[in-house]
C-alpha positions as CSV (number, residue, x, y, z in Angstrom):
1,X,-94.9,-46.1,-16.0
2,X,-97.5,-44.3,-17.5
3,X,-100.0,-45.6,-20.0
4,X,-99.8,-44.8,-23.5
5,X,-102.8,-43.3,-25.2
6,X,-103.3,-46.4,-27.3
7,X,-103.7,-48.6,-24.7
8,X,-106.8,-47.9,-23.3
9,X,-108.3,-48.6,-26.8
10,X,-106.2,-52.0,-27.1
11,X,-107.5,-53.3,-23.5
12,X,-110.5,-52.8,-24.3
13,X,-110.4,-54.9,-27.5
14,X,-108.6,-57.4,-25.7
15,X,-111.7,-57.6,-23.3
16,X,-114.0,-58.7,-26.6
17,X,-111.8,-60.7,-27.7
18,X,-109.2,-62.0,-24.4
19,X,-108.3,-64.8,-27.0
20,X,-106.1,-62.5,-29.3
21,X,-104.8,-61.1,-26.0
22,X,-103.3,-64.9,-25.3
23,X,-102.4,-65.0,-28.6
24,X,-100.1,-62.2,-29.5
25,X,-97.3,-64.1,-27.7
26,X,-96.7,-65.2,-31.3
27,X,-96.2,-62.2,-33.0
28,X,-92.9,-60.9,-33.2
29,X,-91.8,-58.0,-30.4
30,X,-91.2,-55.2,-33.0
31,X,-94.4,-55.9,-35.0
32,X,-96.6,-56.3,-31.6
33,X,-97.4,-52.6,-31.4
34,X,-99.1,-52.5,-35.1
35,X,-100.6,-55.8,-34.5
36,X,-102.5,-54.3,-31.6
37,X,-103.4,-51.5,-32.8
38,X,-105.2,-53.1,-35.9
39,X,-106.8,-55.3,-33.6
40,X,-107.9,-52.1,-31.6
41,X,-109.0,-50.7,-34.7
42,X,-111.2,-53.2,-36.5
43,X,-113.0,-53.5,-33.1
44,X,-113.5,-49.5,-33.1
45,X,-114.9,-49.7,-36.8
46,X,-117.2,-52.9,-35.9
47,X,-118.7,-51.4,-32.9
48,X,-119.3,-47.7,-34.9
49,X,-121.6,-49.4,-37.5
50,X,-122.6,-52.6,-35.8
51,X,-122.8,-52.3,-32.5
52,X,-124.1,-48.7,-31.2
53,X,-127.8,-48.9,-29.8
54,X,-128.6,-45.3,-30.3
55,X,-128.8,-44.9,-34.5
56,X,-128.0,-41.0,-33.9
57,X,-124.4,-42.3,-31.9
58,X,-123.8,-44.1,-34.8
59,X,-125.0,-41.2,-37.4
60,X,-121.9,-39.6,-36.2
61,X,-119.5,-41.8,-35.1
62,X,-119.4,-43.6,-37.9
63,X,-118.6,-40.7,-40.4
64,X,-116.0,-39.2,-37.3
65,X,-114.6,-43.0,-38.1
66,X,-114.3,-42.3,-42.3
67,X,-113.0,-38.8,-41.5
68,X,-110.0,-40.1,-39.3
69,X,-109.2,-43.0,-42.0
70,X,-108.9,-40.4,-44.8
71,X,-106.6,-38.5,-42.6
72,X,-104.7,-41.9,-42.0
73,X,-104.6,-42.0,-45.7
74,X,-102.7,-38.5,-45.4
75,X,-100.5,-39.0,-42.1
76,X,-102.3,-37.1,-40.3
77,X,-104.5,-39.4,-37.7
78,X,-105.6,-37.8,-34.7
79,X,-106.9,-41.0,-33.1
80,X,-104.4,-42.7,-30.5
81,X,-104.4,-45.7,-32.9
82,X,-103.1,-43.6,-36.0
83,X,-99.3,-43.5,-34.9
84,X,-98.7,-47.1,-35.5
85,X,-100.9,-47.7,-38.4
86,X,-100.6,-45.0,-40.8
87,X,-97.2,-45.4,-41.6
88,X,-97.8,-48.3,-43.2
89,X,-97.6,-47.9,-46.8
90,X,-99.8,-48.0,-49.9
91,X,-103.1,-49.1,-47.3
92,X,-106.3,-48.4,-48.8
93,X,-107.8,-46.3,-46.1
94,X,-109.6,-44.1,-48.9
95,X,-111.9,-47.4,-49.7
96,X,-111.9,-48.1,-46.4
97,X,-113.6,-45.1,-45.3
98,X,-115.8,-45.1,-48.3
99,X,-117.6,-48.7,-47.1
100,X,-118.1,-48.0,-43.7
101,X,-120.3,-45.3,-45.0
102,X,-122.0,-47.6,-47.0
103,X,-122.2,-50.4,-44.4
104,X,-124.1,-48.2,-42.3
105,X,-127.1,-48.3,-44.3
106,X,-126.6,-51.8,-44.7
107,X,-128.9,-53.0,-42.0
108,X,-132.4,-54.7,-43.6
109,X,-133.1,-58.3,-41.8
110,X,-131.1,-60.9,-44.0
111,X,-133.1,-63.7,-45.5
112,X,-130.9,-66.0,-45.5
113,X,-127.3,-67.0,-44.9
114,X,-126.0,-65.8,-48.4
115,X,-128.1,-62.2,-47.5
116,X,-125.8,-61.9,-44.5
117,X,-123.2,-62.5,-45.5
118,X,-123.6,-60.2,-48.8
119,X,-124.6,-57.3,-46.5
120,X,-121.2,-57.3,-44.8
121,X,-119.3,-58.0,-47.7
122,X,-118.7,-54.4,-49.2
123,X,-116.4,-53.7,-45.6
124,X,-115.4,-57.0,-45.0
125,X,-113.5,-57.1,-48.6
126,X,-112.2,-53.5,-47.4
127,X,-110.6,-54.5,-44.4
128,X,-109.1,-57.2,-45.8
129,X,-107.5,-54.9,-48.4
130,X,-106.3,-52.7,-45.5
131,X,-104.8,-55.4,-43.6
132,X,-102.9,-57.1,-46.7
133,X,-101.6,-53.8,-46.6
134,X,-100.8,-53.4,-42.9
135,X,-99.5,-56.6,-42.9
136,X,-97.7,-58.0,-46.6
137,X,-97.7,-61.2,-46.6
138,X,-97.7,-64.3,-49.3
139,X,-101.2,-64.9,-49.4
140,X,-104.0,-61.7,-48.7
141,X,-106.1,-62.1,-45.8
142,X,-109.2,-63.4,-46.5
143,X,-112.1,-61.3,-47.1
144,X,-115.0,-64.0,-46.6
145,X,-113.1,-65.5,-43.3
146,X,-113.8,-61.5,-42.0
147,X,-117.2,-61.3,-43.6
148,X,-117.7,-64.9,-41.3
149,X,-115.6,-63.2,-38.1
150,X,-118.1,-59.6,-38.5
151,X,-121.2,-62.0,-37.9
152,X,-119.8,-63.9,-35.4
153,X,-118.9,-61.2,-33.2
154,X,-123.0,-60.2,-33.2
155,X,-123.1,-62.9,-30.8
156,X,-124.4,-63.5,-28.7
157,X,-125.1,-59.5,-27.4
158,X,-126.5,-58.4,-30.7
159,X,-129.3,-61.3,-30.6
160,X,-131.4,-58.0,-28.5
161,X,-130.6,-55.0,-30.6
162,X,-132.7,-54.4,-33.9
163,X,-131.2,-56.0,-36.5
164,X,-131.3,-59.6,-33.8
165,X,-127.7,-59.9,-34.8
166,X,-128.4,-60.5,-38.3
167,X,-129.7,-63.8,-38.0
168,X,-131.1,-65.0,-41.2
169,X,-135.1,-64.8,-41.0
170,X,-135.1,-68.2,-42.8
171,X,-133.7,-69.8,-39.8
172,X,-135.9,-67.8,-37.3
173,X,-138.6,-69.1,-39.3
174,X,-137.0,-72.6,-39.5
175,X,-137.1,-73.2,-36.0
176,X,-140.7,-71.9,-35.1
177,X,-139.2,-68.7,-33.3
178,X,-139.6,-64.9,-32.9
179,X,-136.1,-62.3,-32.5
180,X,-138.2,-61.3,-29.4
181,X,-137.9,-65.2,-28.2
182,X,-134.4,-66.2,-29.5
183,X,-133.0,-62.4,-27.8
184,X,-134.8,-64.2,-24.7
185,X,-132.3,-67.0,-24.5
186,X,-134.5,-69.3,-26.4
187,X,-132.6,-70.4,-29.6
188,X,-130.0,-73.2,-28.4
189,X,-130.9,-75.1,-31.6
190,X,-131.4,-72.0,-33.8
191,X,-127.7,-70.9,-32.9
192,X,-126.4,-74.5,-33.2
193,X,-127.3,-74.0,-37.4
194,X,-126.4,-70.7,-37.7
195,X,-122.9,-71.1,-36.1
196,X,-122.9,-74.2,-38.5
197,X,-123.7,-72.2,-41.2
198,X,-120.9,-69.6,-40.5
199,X,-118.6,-72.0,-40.2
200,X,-119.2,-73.7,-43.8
201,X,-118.8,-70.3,-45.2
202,X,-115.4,-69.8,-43.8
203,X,-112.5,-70.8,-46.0
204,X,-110.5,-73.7,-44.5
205,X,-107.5,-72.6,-45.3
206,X,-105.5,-69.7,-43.4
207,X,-101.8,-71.0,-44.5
208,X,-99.6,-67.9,-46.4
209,X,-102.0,-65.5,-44.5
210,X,-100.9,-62.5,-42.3
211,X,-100.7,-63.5,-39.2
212,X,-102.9,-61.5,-37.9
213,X,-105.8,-63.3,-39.6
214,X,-104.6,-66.7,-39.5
215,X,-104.7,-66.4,-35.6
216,X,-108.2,-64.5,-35.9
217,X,-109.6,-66.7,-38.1
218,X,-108.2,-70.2,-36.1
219,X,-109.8,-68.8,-33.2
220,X,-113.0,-67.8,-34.8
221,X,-113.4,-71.7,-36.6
222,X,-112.9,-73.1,-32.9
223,X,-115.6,-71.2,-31.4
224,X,-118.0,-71.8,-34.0
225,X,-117.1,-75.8,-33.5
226,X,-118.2,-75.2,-30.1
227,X,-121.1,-73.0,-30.5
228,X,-122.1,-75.7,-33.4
229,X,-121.8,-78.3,-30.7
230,X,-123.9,-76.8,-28.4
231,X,-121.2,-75.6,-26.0
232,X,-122.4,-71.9,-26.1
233,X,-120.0,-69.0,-26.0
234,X,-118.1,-70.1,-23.3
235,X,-114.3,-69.9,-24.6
236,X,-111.8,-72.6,-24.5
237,X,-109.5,-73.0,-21.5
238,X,-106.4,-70.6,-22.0
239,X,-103.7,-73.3,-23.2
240,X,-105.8,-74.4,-25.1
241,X,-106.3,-71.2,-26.9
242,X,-102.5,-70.6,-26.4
243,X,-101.7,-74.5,-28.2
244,X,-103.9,-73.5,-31.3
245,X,-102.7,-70.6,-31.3
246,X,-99.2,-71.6,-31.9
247,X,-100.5,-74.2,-34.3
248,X,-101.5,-71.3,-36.8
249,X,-98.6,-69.2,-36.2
250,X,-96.4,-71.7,-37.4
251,X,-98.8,-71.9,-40.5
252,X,-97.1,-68.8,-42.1
């Protein structure tokens, strides 16, 4: 059987993020394809205006990226992803579009914890529009819990680009260390406080939440706990992921 177009763009999400892979198990057969596909998504947005090390990629892939969400916003997505998403209705792709234009220019060296997590905010509160939208459910996904998940996935390959993953300066400074050092490897303890620091930011609660997000969210809280522990980035041992995942799928 062939592949479908969208499922080169799925894998490789699934290869950032292998954890969601395990864990779509627990979404329902008929809703797996949109499930993917948002996943898919979000990772295609994050890389356009985080993640790109040439700035002139990202001076056009990131307005290609507003250009196909308002054509979602019409029906008429030519990206392999659009087929399973933009039926969905009343999603705000419009706003969408609108602050990952903004969050491109979003990129001065954060101060401080609050600083980072302000700078992300603007799209972080828009995808979390979009997926409420994507996904009804009682309780909207969390916008802060994304704002937490966009810094997060910096690490640990952003910590050599230019904006050092957006590390707050204060912690750089904190610690007695330059981006040039902690890109080096050198920042076991620095990392310990700033995965620490993400994690008190997060809201506790997913409960009510798409699922989507509860499971994305669950999974981000556990890797902070080990980063904060000073376990690194390796991930947990897959039944592990798949038990915790189950946990917050029942949590609906």
């Amino acid at each position: 059987m062939s592949a479908a177009p969208q499922d080169h763009f799925v894998a490789k999400w699934h290869r950032r993020e292998p954890e969601m892979g395990l864990a779509e198990v627990f979404c329902p057969a008929d809703a797996r394809a949109r499930f993917r596909a948002w996943g898919a998504l979000v990772a295609e947005l994050r890389e356009a205006v985080f993640e790109l090390s040439d700035p002139r990629v990202t001076a056009v892939k990131a307005p290609w990226w507003a250009e196909e969400l308002l054509r979602f916003a019409e029906g008429l997505g030519r990206h392999p992803l659009a087929p399973d998403l933009q039926a969905a209705p009343g999603v705000p792709w419009r706003e969408l579009a609108g602050a990952l234009l903004r969050q491109v220019h979003a990129d001065d060296r954060p101060a401080d914890t609050a600083a980072a997590l302000a700078q992300v905010a603007p799209l972080a509160t828009a995808l979390a529009a979009a997926e409420s939208a994507v996904f009804p459910s009682p309780v909207p996904s969390s916008a802060p819990a994304i704002a937490v998940h966009l810094l997060l996935q910096r690490l640990p390959r952003g910590l050599g680009d230019d904006d050092h993953a957006r590390v707050p300066m204060a912690l750089l400074a904190r610690h007695g260390l330059t981006a040039a050092q902690l890109a080096a490897g050198g920042g076991d303890a620095l990392l310990r406080d700033w995965a620490g620091a993400l994690r008190d930011a997060q809201p506790a609660g997913v409960r009510g939440q798409p699922l989507f997000r509860r499971l994305r969210s669950g999974l981000d809280r556990a890797a902070l706990d080990r980063l904060a522990a000073g376990r690194g980035f390796t991930p947990s041992p897959a039944p592990v992921t798949v038990w915790r995942a189950w946990v917050l799928a029942r949590q609906g």
